[in-house]
N, C-alpha and C positions, 0 to 999 in steps of 0.2 A: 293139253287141252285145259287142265286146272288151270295154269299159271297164265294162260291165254282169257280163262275165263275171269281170275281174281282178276287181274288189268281193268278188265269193263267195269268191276265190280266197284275199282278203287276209281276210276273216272267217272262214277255217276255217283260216288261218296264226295269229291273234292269241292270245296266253298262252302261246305255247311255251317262252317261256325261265325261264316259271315253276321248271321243272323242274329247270334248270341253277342256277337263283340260291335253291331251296329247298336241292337237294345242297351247294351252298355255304354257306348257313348253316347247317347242319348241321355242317359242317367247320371253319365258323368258331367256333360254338360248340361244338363238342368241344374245338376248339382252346385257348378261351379257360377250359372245363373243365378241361383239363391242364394249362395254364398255374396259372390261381390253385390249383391242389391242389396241384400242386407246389412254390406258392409254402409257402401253407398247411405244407405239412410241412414244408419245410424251415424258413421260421421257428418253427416249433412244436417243431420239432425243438432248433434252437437256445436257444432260449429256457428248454425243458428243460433242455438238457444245462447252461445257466447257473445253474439251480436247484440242478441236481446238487449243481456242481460249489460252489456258495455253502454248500450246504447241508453238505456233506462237508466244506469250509473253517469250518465253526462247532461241528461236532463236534470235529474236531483244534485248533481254538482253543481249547474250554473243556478238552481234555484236557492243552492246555498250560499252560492255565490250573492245574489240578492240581497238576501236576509241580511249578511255581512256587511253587506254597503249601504244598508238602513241602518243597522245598528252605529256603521262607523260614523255615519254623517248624524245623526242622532245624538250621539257625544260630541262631536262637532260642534252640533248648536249649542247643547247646554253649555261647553265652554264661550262659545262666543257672547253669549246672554251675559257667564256671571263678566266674562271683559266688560261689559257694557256695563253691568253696574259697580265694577272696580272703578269707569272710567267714569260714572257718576259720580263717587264717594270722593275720586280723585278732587274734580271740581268743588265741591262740599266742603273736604279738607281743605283745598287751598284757599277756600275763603275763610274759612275758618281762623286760619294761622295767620294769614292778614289782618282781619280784625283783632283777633287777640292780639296782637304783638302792636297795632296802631292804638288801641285804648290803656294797654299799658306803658305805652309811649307818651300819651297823655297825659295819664298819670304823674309820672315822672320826667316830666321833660324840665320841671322848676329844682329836680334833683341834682347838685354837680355830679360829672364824673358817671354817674347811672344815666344822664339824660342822652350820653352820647352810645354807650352802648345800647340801650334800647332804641333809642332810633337807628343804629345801624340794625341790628335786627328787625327793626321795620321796613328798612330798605330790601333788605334780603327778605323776609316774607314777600312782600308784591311784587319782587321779583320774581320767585318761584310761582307767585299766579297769573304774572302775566305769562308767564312761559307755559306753565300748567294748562290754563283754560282753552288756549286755542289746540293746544296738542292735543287734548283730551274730547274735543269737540270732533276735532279730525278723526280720531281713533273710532270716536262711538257712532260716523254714518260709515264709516270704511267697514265696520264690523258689522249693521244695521243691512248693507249692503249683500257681505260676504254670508247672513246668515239666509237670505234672500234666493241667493244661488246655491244654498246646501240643500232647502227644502222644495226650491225646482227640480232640483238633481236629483231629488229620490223618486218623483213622478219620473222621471227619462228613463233614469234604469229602470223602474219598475214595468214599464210598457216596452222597453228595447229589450228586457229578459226575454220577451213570446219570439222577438226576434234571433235573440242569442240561441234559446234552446232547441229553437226550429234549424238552426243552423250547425249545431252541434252534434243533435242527434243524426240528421242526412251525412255528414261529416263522418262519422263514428261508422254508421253504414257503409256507405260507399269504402270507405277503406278496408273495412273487412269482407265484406262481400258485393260487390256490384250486382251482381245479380237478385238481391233482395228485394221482395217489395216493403214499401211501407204502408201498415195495414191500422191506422190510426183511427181504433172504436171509438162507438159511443161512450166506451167505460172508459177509457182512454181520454178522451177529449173532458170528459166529467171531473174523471182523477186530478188529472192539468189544471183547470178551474177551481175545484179546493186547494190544491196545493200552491196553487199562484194567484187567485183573485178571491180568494175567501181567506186565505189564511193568515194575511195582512190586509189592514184596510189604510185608509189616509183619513185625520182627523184635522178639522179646523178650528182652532181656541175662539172663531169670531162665533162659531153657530152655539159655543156655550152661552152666551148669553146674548140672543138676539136683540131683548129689554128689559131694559132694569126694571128694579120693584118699585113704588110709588104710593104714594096714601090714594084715596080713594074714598068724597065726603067728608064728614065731617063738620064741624061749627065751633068755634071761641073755643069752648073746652073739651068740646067732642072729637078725640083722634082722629075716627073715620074708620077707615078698614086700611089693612094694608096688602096691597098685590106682591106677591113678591117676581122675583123677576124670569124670566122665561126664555127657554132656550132647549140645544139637543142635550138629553140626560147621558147619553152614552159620550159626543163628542166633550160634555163637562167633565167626563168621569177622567176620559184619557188626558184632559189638557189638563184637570188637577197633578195627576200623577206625573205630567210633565212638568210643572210648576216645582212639584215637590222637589225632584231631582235637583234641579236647577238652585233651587234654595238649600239642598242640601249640597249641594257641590260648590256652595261659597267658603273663602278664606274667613281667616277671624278679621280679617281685617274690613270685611263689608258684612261682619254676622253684627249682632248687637253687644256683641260680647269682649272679652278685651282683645287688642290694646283698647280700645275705642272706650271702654266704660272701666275706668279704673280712676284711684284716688291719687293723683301726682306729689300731692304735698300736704300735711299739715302741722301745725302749732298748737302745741296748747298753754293755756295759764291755769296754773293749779288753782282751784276751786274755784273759779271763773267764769273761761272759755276754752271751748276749742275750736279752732278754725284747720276747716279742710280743704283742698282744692281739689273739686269733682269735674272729671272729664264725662260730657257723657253723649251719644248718641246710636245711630243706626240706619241700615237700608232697608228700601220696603218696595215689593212688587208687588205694584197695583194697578188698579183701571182708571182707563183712563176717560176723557167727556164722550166719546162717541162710541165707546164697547164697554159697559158693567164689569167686565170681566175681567180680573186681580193679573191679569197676563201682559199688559202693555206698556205699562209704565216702570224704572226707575225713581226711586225717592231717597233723598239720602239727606241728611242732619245732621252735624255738631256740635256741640256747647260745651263752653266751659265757665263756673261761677264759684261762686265760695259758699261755703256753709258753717253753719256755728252749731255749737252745741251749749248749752249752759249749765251750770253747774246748780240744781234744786236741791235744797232740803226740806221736808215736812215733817211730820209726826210719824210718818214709815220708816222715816229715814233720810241719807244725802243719798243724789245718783244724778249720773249725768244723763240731761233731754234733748232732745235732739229737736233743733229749730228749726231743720230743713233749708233750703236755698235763703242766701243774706244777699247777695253782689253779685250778677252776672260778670263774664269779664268778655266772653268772646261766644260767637257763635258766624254758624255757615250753613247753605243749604246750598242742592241742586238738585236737577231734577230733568228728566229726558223725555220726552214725547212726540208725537207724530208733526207736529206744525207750533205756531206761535198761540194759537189759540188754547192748544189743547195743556193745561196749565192741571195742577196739582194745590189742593189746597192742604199744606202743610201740615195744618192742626186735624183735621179730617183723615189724613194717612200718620199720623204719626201721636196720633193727641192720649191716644188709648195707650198707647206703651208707657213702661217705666220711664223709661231713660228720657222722655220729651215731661212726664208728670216730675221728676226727681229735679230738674231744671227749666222748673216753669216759665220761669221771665226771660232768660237767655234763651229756648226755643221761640216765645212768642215774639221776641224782637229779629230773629234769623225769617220767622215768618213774614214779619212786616215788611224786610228790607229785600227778602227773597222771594216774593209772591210772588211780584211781578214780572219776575223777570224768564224774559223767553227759554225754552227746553234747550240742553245743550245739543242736540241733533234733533233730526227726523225719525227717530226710532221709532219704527210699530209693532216690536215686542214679539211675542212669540207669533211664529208661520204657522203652516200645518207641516206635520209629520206624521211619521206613519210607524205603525205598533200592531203587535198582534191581536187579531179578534177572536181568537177562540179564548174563553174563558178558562180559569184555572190555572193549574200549576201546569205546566208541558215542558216534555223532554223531547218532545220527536212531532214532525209536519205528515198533514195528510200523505200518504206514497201516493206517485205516478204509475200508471200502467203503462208499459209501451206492449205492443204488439205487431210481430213481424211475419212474413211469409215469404218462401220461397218456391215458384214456379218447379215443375217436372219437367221433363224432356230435355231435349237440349240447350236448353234457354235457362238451365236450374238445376234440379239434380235427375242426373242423366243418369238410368238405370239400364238393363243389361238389353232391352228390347227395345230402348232408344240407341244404342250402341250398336245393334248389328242391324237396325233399319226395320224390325219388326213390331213397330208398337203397335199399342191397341189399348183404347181408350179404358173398355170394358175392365179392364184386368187391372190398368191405374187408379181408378176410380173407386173400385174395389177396397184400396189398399186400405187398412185402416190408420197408416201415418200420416195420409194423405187428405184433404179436402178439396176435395173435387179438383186434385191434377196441382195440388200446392201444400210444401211443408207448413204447417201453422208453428210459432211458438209465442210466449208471452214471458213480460218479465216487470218486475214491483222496485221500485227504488222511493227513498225518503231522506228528510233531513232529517239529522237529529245536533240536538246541541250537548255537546260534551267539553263542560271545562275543563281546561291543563290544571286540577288539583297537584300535580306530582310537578310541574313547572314553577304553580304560584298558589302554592296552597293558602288557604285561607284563616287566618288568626281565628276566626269566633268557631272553625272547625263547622261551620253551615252549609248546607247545599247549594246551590245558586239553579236553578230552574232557568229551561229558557224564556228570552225575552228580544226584543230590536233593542237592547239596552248593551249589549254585550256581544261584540264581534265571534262567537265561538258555534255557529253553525257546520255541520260538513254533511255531505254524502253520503248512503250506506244503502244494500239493496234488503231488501224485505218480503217475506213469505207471504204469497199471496190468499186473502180471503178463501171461503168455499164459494162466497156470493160472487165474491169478485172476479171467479174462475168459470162459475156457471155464465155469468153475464156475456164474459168474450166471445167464450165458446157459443151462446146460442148467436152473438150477433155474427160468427162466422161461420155458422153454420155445423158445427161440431155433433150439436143434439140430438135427440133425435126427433123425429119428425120434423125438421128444420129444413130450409130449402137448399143445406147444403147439401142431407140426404137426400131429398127428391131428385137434384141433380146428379149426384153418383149413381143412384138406381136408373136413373132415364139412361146414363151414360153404356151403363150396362145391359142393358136392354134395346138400345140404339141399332133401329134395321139400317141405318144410314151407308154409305157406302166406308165410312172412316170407322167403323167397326167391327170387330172380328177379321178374318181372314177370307170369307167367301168370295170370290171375286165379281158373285153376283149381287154381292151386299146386304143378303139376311144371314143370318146365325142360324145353327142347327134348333135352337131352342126357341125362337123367338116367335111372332105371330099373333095372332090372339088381334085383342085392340091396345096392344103397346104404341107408345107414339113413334114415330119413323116414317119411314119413308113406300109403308105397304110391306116392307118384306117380311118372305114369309118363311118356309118350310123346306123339308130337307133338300129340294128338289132345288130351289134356288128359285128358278125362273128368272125373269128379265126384271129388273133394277125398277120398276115400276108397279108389277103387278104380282109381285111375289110368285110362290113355287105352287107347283100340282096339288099339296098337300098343305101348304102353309094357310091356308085360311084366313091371312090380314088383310085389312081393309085398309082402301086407301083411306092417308089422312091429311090434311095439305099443310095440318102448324107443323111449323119448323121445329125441330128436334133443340131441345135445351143443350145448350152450351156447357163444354166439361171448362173451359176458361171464365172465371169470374170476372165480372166489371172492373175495370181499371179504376174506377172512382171507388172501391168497396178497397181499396189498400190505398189510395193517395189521400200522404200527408197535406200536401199543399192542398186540393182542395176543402178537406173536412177543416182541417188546421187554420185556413183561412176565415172562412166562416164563421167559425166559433168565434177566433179574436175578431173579428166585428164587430158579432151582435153582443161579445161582455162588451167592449170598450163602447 
């Protein structure tokens, strides 16, 4: 009977631990739910933020990109300019050495034996000027031309960058993850605009001086007043400093200095004379008749004359005086400008220097005989280019923001309740990785300029600061602001009180039928005057009119959306936009 009775006893014991080892797998698979979601995000997370951060590293690349091809074409012109006024001095010289060598041909032609080698050396100077003038004429509208197409070129790239970086960054994207959106802020499209339309501007040398200065009244010996001349003070400032360069990047051979001004020969007689032979001249950029401004024109001068000294005694004493110019022998001029009218008056650009005062009569007869004669090309002198406008010394460019997001569910990152077909909006929405059903990340990149010191270091051992003067811009990404962090974040809704939170709460709260699990479509919790669809209470009731005990009212707006607007992450349209309304 016992062993008859344990029997019953062990058959109404048997499946008990059912109980205990269902509650455990339940545990264990919640567990291994939290576990891969969180891996889930967190790689997703990651992987993002790599996108970001690639992506914002490709905009700040092509924007360095930019810089580098202002700066190159920048040294471009200034070379072609001093060409032009090499190809000035060219002409200048070769008449120069013509005349000289035909007036001392003159000279000597009643001389034997000398009368024949000087006139061969006169035949060889105009030969080298005929040869010289037309070649040099050719050189200086082919360059006039070429520097024409350098300073268009930097407006093309400068406006095809919006296009390059738009292109690059989608590029950058799409290779890393397709499924990203692109979620292109306001602080975003802002940051882009200083970094690319603030941070270079384009200057034109004509707006320096719109009109020259002029008297104004006056009578017989009454001066009058004088206006001086008027124009943009910023656009003067950059085209000096382009001026400068340009006159600092000349050879000795178009500066005022030697060969060009040196003493070739002289003689002396003891207690006499002495006789010197003074070479002397120089180039000069100046303005021309129709723009005031020292930017359009070549001028260039030669001479060559003799000078004496004599030999004084008084009651201080003997010593030798110096007489100054005695015998011009040669002299040459030319000169470049926009047309035949547009002429240079020789003593007016050159009257003030030493080397035209030290060789008075030989400059004034190169005047005489070179006034009139037409410009070796069509040259109009400097274009516009482009230089940085931010003031001061700078080593580094506004940074860009880029900012990206990535959808949840299956279309994004797919977590453990998108994988076995149980999602639920409430519990997404929730997250706090999430913004309403989407990863957010952001990421900072900028240029900065860093000389190759350890490549081409510098004799005077000086910094070099950036500048469009020097091709050494590049890439580098940057720590984002606090402001600049708060601003994304509230325009994506991050903040709080922001409508990205009002939408995660609605979502959460959502009597709709795409929330929670009830199949009658409210929540155990839900009811009240939440916005949805009426439902209500634990009871359920019918999809319309809530449960026994729910107490919601119907309401007929539509339940807010856990998917944000497709125009609140697209580049193309914000991106478009913008570049309109700057260009």
């Amino acid at each position: 009977m016992t062993c008859i009775g344990s029997d019953r006893i062990m058959q109404h014991q048997k499946g008990q631990m059912m109980v205990y080892v269902t509650a455990l797998l339940l545990v264990i698979a919640g567990s291994v739910f939290y576990v891969f979601d969180g891996y889930q995000v967190s790689n997703e997370k990651t992987r993002l933020q790599g996108t970001t951060d690639a992506a914002a590293y490709s905009v700040a690349a092509i924007e360095a990109r930019n810089l580098n091809f202002q700066a190159y074409t920048n040294r471009a012109m200034i070379a072609n300019h001093v060409a032009v006024a090499q190809a000035t001095t060219l002409v200048g010289w070769s008449r120069w050495l013509h005349n000289t060598s035909r007036n001392i041909s003159t000279i000597t032609k009643w001389i034997p034996y000398l009368n024949a080698v000087t006139a061969a050396i006169e035949n060889a100077a105009k030969a080298i000027k005929e040869v010289m003038e037309p070649l040099m004429k050719a050189a200086a509208t082919a360059l006039d031309v070429w520097i024409a197409v350098l300073s268009g070129s930097q407006d093309v790239m400068h406006a095809n960058t919006v296009f390059m970086a738009k292109q690059a960054f989608e590029d950058v994207v799409k290779e890393n993850d397709e499924k990203v959106d692109n979620a292109y802020t306001l602080v975003s499209l802002n940051s882009f605009k200083e970094a690319h339309f603030d941070f270079s501007k384009n200057y034109k040398p004509k707006k320096a001086y719109e009109s020259c200065g002029r008297w104004e009244g006056g009578w017989w010996i009454f001066p009058g007043k004088w206006v001086p001349p008027k124009g943009d003070k910023v656009h003067r400032q950059y085209s000096d400093e382009f001026r400068n360069l340009i006159l600092a990047s000349r050879d000795r051979f178009t500066r005022s200095g030697k060969p060009r001004n040196r003493r070739i020969a002289k003689v002396t007689i003891p207690f006499f004379r002495k006789y010197k032979l003074e070479r002397r001249g120089g180039t000069s950029f100046t303005k021309s008749s129709s723009n005031c401004g020292p930017y359009f024109k070549w001028s260039a001068i030669d001479t060559l004359s003799i000078h004496q000294d004599k030999y004084k005694c008084s009651w201080k004493g003997c010593k030798w005086k110096r007489r100054g110019e005695w015998i011009p022998v040669g002299w040459g001029a030319a000169q470049s400008g926009k047309n035949s009218s547009d002429r240079v008056d020789f003593r007016a650009t050159h009257g003030k220097k030493w080397y035209w005062k030290d060789n008075r009569r030989a400059s004034e007869l190169a005047r005489w005989e070179y006034g009139k004669e037409s410009p070796i090309s069509r040259y109009e002198g400097m274009r516009s280019f482009r230089a940085l406008a931010e003031p001061g010394l700078l080593d580094e460019g506004p940074g860009i923001v880029i900012t990206l997001t990535k959808p949840a569910g299956e279309q994004g990152v797919a977590t453990a309740t998108d994988l076995t077909g149980a999602k639920d909006c409430a519990e997404l929405a929730n997250k706090k990785d999430f913004l309403h059903g989407r990863l957010a990340s952001m990421a900072k990149a900028k240029v900065i300029f860093r000389y190759p010191y350890d490549i081409h270091p510098r004799s005077s051992g000086r910094r070099e600061y950036g500048s469009l003067y020097s091709p050494y811009w590049e890439p580098s990404l940057a720590a984002m602001k606090v402001t600049e962090k708060a601003f994304v974040r509230a325009e994506l809704g991050l903040t709080k009180g922001t409508e990205g939170e009002k939408v995660g709460e609605a979502c959460s709260d959502d009597g709709s039928s795409n929330s929670g699990t009830n199949p009658d479509g409210g929540g155990n919790d839900q009811g009240g005057n939440n916005p949805g669809n009426g439902a209500g209470g634990s009871d359920g009731g019918d999809n319309n009119n809530g449960g026994n005990d729910g107490g919601g009212s119907q309401d007929d707006n539509e339940p807010p959306e856990c998917e944000p607007s497709e125009n609140l992450f697209s580049w193309k349209v914000n991106f478009k936009e913008h570049a309109i309304g700057v260009v």
